[in-house]
C-alpha positions, 0 to 999 in steps of 0.5 A: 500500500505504501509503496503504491502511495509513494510512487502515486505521489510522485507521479501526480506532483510531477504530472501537475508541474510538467502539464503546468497545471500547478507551481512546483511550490504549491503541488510540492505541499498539497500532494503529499499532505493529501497523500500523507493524510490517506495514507493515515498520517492524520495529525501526525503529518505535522510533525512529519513536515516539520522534521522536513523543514528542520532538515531542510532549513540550513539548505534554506539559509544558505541559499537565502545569503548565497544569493545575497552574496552573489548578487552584490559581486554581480552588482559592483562588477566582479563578474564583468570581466568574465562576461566582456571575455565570453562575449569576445569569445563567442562572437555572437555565435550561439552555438560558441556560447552554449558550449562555453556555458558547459566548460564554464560550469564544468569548471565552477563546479569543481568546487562540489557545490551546485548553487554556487554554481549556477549563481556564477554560470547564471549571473555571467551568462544569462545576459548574453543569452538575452541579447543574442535571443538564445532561448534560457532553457538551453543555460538551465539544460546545458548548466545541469548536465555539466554540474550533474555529471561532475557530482560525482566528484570525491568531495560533491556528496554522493560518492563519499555517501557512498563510501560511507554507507559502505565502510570504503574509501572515496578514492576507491569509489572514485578513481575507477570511474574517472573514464566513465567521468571523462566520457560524460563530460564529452557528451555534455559537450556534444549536446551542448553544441548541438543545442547551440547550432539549433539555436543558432539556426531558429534564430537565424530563421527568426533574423531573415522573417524579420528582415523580410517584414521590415524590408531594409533591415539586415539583423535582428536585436532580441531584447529580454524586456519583451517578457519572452525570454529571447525565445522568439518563435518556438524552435526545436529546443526553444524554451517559454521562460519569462526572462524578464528579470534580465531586461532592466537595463538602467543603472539600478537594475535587476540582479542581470539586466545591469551587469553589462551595463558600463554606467550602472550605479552600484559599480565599485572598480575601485574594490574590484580586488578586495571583492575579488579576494574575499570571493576566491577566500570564500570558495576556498573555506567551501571547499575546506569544509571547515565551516558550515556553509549557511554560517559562512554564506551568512558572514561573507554576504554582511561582510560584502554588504559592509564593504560595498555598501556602508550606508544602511540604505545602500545595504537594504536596497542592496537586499531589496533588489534580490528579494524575488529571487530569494523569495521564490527560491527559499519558498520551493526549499521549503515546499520541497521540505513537505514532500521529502517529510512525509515520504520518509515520515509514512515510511513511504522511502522505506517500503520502497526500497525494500519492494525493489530489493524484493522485486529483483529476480535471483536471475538478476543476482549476477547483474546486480551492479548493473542494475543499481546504476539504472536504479540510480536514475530513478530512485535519486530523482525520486528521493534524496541522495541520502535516502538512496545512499544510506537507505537503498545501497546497503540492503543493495550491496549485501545482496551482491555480495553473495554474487561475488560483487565487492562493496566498491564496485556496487558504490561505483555504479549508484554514482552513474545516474547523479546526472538525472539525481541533479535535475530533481525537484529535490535537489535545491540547487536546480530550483534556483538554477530554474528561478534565476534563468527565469525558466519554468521546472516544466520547461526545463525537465522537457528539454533536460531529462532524456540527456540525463539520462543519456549521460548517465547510461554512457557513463555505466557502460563505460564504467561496465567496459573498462572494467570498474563495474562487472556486468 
């Protein structure tokens, strides 16, 4: 009963977002307390949510001032040399331009942390997806391949879960699948520039109908204030996110519609360096891991505001100009925490799990490591990475192991399908990848999923060729 619960809930909140029949904030709440109360929580289910919440908390607070942080370093300008750099490189190109979106975040994301992540890749970027009419969706698309497949990073989460749950080192997990690594970041690649030349193509379609209506007119300008995002007519990959919060292009302006904007008002060259110092201090402490992460988010944003803006009002309006995306951001946070709480309150997580294991025929005993990469896919979209890792993967290996498949290589194949784990509802940091870009959940699992997966099917093969995970 609880396991027909659990997936039924799952596939109606996900059937409710991608139809666009709800938001993600409100299906995230009402779905599982409607099904938490038939599956006979009762008042319990408040405790169930608060638990979520608590858990979820320190994710809400550390977004709450990362997005703080990041937008007064793409205020005063830390981010503008970055930008006029891309823009030189792309040369208005498309499809140059999506590829540099994925060796950008490739390289962003080596610091393991997904948020910071697309706050970078999103703040440098965005605006010149608007200006050359590229469609948001491909930044959501090609950002969360490059940041997903690289997830399995030793220091990113899941594989030091992994060697945790199973009493292995990381390095052992890790080092093994360093071609299966390699040959994920090529496809991400590959179908980056593949989106790109789409583009590329819709947009030089959109170019000759326009110069065809105006007569005399050679080019196109695609501005992002239309409300469209710089979608134009709907191509093969066009997206339908809003873009709007790119199109101010006045001194003050939004969190990216200013930040080409030479005259803008919050500029601060002469503290370019300073900003720049405690920006790269920042990431270094991250990745340390000696400080918790809202607590050193929180002291770098009071730290940035004092030294950019001393004045209080400087400092609220500072604030105020980020306030949407913090509030849409925190908001899903915290009605991702409804869902993940009842799923493990009822038992839901729990009695799925063990359907699966028991579910398994013993003609699939020998291919067990095979079949945890595939079910990795969808177990970690489905639940937290914690919730597969500590939950799913050891009732998993001991099974193996009577089939003679050791405790590392079944943590090597739980890690292929990270890629799919990070497009999840779930994982905040596509939420806020989502909200920044001004692109719908919808719209982006439309475009995002089937690549996902693609990657992280290439990846367990691979991994199955050279010899790290045994068929």
């Amino acid at each position: 009963m609880l396991v027909a619960l659990g997936l039924l809930m799952v596939a109606t909140f996900m059937v409710l977002i991608i139809t666009k029949r709800s938001t993600p904030v409100v299906a995230l709440i009402l779905v599982p307390v409607a099904f938490g109360l038939f599956a006979g929580a009762g008042l319990g289910i408040s405790d169930m949510i608060t638990d979520g919440i608590e858990d979820l908390a320190p994710t809400a607070a550390m977004l709450f001032f990362a997005i703080i942080y990041f937008g007064i370093m793409i205020d005063v300008g830390l981010f503008d040399p970055i930008v006029r750099g891309v823009v030189r490189a792309v040369r208005a190109d498309p499809a140059r331009l999506v590829v540099g979106t994925a060796l950008l975040a490739m390289v962003v994301s080596l610091d393991g942390d997904g948020s910071t992540t697309f706050i970078i890749v999103t703040s440098a970027l965005l605006p010149l997806y608007l200006k050359l009419g590229v469609s948001p969706v491909v930044l959501t698309v090609t950002a969360g391949l490059a940041n997903g497949t690289l997830n399995i990073l030793p220091w990113g989460g899941p594989t030091a879960r992994a060697a945790a749950a199973l009493g292995i080192s990381p390095s052992e997990v890790f080092v093994p699948m360093i071609p299966s690594l390699v040959v994920g970041l090529v496809m991400v690649l590959l179908f980056a520039y593949h989106l790109g030349v789409l583009e590329r193509r819709r947009i030089g379609s959109i170019t000759i109908r326009e110069s065809v209506l105006v007569g005399s007119r050679d080019t196109v300008t695609v501005s992002g204030g239309t409300g469209s995002g710089g979608t134009g007519a709907g191509g093969p990959e066009a997206g339908t996110g809003s873009g709007g919060n790119g199109a101010d292009e006045s001194g003050g302006g939004t969190a990216f519609g200013g930040v080409l904007d030479p005259g803008r008002t919050t500029l601060r060259p002469k503290l370019f360096w300073v900003n720049a110092a405690l920006t790269v201090g920042l990431l270094a402490v991250l990745g340390m891991d000696v400080i918790a992460i809202p607590v050193l988010f929180m002291v770098a944003a009071a730290i940035a505001l004092v030294i950019n803006f001393p004045h209080v009002k400087g400092q609220q309006e500072a604030i105020t100009r980020h306030s949407s995306s913090i509030v849409s951001v925190v908001a899903m946070v915290l009605a991702a925490a409804v869902l993940t709480g009842v799923f493990a309150g009822t038992g839901m997580v729990e009695a799925i799990a063990q359907w699966l294991t028991s579910a398994l025929p013993e003609s699939m005993g020998p291919h067990l490591a095979v079949v945890t990469g595939l079910l990795s896919m969808p177990l970690t979209f489905l639940m937290s990475n914690d919730a597969f890792y500590f939950g799913v993967l050891p009732v998993l290996s001991e099974t193996a192991a009577a089939y003679g498949i050791d405790s590392a290589e079944m943590a090597r194949a739980s890690i292929t399908g990270q890629t799919v784990h990070m497009q999840s509802p779930l994982v905040p940091a596509i939420l806020l990848l989502v909200s920044l870009a001004g692109v719908s959940l919808a719209d982006h699992h439309k475009k995002v999923l089937w690549r996902a997966v693609a990657v992280s099917v290439a990846m367990l093969v691979v991994g199955v060729a050279v010899g790290s995970i045994p068929f």
